[in-house]
C-alpha positions in Angstrom: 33.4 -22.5 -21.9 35.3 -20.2 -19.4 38.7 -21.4 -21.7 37.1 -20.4 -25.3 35.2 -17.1 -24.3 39.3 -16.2 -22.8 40.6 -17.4 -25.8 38.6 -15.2 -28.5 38.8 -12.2 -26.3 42.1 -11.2 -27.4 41.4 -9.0 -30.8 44.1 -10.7 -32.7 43.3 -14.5 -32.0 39.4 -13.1 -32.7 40.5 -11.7 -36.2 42.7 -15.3 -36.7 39.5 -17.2 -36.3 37.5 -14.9 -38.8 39.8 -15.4 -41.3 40.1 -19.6 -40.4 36.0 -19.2 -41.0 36.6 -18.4 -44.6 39.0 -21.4 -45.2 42.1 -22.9 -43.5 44.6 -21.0 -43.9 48.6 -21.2 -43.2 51.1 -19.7 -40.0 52.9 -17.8 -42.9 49.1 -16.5 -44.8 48.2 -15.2 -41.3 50.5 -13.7 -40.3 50.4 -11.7 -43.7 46.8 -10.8 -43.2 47.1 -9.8 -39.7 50.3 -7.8 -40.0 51.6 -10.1 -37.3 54.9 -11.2 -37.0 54.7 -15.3 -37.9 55.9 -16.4 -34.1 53.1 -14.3 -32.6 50.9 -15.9 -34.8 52.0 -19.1 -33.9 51.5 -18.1 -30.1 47.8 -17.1 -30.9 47.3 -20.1 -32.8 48.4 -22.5 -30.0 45.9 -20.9 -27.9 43.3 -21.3 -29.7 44.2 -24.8 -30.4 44.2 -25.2 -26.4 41.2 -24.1 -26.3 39.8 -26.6 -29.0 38.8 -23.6 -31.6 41.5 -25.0 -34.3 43.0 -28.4 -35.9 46.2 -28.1 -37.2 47.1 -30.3 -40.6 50.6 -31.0 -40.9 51.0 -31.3 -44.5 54.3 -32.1 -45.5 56.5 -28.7 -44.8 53.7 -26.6 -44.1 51.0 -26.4 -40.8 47.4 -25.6 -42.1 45.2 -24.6 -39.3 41.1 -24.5 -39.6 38.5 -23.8 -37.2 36.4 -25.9 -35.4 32.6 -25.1 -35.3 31.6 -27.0 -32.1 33.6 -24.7 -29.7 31.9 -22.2 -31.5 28.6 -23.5 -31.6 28.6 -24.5 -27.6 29.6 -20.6 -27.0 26.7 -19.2 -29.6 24.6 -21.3 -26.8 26.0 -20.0 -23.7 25.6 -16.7 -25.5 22.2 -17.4 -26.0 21.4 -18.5 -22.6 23.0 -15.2 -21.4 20.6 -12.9 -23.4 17.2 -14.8 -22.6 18.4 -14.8 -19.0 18.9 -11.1 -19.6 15.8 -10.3 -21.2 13.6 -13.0 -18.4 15.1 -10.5 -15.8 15.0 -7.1 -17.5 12.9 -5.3 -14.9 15.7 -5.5 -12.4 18.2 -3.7 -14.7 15.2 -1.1 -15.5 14.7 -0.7 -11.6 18.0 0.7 -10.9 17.2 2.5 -13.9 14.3 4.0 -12.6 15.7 4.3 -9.1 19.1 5.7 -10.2 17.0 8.7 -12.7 14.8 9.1 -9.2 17.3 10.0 -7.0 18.5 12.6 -9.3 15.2 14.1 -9.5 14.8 14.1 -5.9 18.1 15.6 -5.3 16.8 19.0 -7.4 13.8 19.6 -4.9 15.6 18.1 -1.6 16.9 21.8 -0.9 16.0 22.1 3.0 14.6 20.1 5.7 11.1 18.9 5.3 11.5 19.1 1.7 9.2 15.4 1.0 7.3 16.3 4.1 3.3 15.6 3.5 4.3 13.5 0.3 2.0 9.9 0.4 2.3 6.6 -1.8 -0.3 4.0 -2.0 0.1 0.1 -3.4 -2.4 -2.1 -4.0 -2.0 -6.1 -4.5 -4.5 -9.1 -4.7 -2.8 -11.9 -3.4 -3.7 -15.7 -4.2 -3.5 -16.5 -0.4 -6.5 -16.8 2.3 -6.6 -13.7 4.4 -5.3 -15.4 7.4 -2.3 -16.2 5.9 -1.3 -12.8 4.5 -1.9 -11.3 8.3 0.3 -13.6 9.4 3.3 -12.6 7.2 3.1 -9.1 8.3 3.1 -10.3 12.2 4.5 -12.9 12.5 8.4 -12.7 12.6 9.6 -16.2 11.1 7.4 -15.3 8.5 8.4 -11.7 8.2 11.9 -12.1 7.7 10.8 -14.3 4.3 10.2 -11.7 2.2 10.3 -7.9 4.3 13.7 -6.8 2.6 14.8 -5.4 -1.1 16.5 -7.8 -3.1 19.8 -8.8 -2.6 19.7 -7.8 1.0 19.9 -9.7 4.3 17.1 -8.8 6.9 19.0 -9.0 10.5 15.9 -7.6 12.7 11.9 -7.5 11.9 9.0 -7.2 13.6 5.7 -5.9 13.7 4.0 -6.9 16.7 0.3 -6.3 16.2 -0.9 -4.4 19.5 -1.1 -0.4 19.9 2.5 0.2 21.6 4.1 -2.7 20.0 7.6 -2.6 18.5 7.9 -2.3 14.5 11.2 -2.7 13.1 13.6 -3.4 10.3 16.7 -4.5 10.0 19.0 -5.5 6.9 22.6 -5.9 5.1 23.5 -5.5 2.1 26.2 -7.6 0.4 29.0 -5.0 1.0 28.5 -5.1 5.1 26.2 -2.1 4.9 23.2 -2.0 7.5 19.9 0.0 7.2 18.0 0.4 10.4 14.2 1.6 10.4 12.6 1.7 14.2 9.1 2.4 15.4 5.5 1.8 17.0 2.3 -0.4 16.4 -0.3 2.6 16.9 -3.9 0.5 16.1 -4.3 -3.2 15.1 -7.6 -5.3 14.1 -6.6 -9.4 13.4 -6.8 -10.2 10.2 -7.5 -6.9 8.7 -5.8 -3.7 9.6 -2.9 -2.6 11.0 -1.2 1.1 11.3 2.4 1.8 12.2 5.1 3.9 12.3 8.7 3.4 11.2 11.9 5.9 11.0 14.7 5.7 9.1 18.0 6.0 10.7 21.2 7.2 9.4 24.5 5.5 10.3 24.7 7.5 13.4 21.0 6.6 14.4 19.7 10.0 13.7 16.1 10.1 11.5 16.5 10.9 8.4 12.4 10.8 7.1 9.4 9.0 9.3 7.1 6.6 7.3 3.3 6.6 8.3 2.4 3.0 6.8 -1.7 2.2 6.8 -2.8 -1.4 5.6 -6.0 -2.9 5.2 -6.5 -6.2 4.0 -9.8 -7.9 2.8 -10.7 -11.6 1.4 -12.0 -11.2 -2.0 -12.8 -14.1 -4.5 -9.5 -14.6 -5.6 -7.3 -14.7 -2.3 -6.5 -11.1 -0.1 -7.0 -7.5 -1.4 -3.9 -5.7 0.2 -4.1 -1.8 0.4 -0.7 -0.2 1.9 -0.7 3.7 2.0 2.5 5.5 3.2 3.1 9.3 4.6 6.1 10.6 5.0 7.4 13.1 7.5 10.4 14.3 9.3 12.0 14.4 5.8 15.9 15.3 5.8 17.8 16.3 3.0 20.2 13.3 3.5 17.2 11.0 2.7 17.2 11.9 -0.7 18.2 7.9 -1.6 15.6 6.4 0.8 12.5 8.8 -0.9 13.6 8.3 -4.3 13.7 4.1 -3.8 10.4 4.1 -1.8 7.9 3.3 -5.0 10.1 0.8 -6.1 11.3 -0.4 -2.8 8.1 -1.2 -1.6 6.9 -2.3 -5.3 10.0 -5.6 -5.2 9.1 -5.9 -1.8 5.4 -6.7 -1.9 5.8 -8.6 -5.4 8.1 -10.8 -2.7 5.6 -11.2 -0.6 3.5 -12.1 -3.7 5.6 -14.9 -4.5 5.9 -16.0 -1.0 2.2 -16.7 -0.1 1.2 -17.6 -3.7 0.6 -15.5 -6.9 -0.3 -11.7 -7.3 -3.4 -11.8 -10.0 -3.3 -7.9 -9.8 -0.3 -5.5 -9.1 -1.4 -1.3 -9.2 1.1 0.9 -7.0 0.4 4.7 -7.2 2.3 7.4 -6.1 1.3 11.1 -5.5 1.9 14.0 -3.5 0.6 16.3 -1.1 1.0 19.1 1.2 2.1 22.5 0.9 5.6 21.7 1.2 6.3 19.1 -1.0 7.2 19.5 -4.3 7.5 17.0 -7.2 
């Protein structure tokens, strides 16, 4: 495959083998219909040939080449392939769209300190898992570390330990060496149900760039666990234009993750609004 998609991505051997689609055709013929001189047309053709694209027929003084469909054909599926994959994982692309068009939007308002200040989010999940067992992927590290991260990053640190003064933190690399380092407190937990935390953002020099408030309740309902999350922010710094702008659908990848981990979301809402005299949207 790797062989044929290199061969046809040079413009003239392309336009060689739309022509040998037509008919076979001679060196001299394509050369002619080209504007190629004939021994770079014989160059082209041998690559192709390599490559399995085109049979040459010998007949008597002359070399008439014609193009193979099966190459062909075995790329159209590999094309094919490429596209459904595409489409079957579409929201990714359009969630770097999304977060890409909000980080510009954010950088408009983000004009002094405390700029996101007061601003809260809220997500909502109902997860096919018992209640037990979704409590114990928030608290329990080895479980934590199995879905707590955006994707394509590495979580190096979690932990939310579920007693008022308990550490909460979170740790991760991205593919490029990068690491993003969020530190704070437990401030009330109830087993299985309800947990409230703080965690701060650091820059790169361990300064805070905004403070996250994070409230979650979870219930048993008929179909598995009703998970509420509700977020405040505070401390807001201009710098943390990035971090506000990914937070809806930061959070939104991370808790379909945990979806996937303990079993299957039957419901996903998130909801984001704003609030406080500060804030502005």
């Amino acid at each position: 495959m790797d062989e044929i998609a290199s061969a046809l991505g040079d413009g003239a051997r392309w336009r060689i083998v739309e022509l040998l689609a037509e008919r076979p055709r001679s060196v001299g013929e394509l050369a002619e219909l080209t504007g190629l001189r004939q021994p770079q047309t014989t160059k082209h053709l041998q690559t192709l040939a390599r490559a399995g694209l085109v049979t040459v027929f010998p007949l008597g003084q002359r070399r008439v080449y014609a193009v193979e469909a099966a190459p062909l054909k075995a790329l159209e599926r590999g094309l094919r392939e490429l596209v459904e994959t595409t489409e079957a994982h579409r929201d990714e692309r359009d969630g770097i769209a999304r977060y890409r068009a909000a980080i510009e939007a954010e950088s408009v308002v983000a004009d002094r300190e405390r700029w996101a200040d007061g601003r809260t989010f809220s997500f909502e999940r109902v997860l096919a898992a018992p209640l037990d067992a979704v409590w114990r992927h928030w608290v329990d590290p080895d479980l934590l570390v199995s879905w707590w991260a955006p994707p394509s990053m590495t979580v190096i640190d979690c932990a939310v330990e579920p007693e008022p003064g308990g550490r909460a933190v979170l740790e991760y690399r991205d593919a490029e060496g990068r690491r993003y380092r969020s530190e704070g407190r437990v401030h009330a937990a109830k087993e299985p149900e309800h947990l409230v935390f703080d965690l701060s953002v650091l820059d790169a020099a361990g300064a805070v760039s905004f403070t996250g408030h994070y409230d979650l309740t979870l219930a048993a309902v008929p179909d598995g666990t009703r998970l509420r999350l509700g977020l405040a922010i505070t401390e807001t710094t201009v710098e943390a234009v990035p971090y506000i702008a990914g937070i809806e659908t930061g959070w939104g990848q991370v808790l379909d993750h945990l979806a996937d981990t303990v079993g299957t979301s039957t419901r996903t809402t998130t909801a984001a609004h704003t609030k406080g005299k500060d804030t502005q949207t």
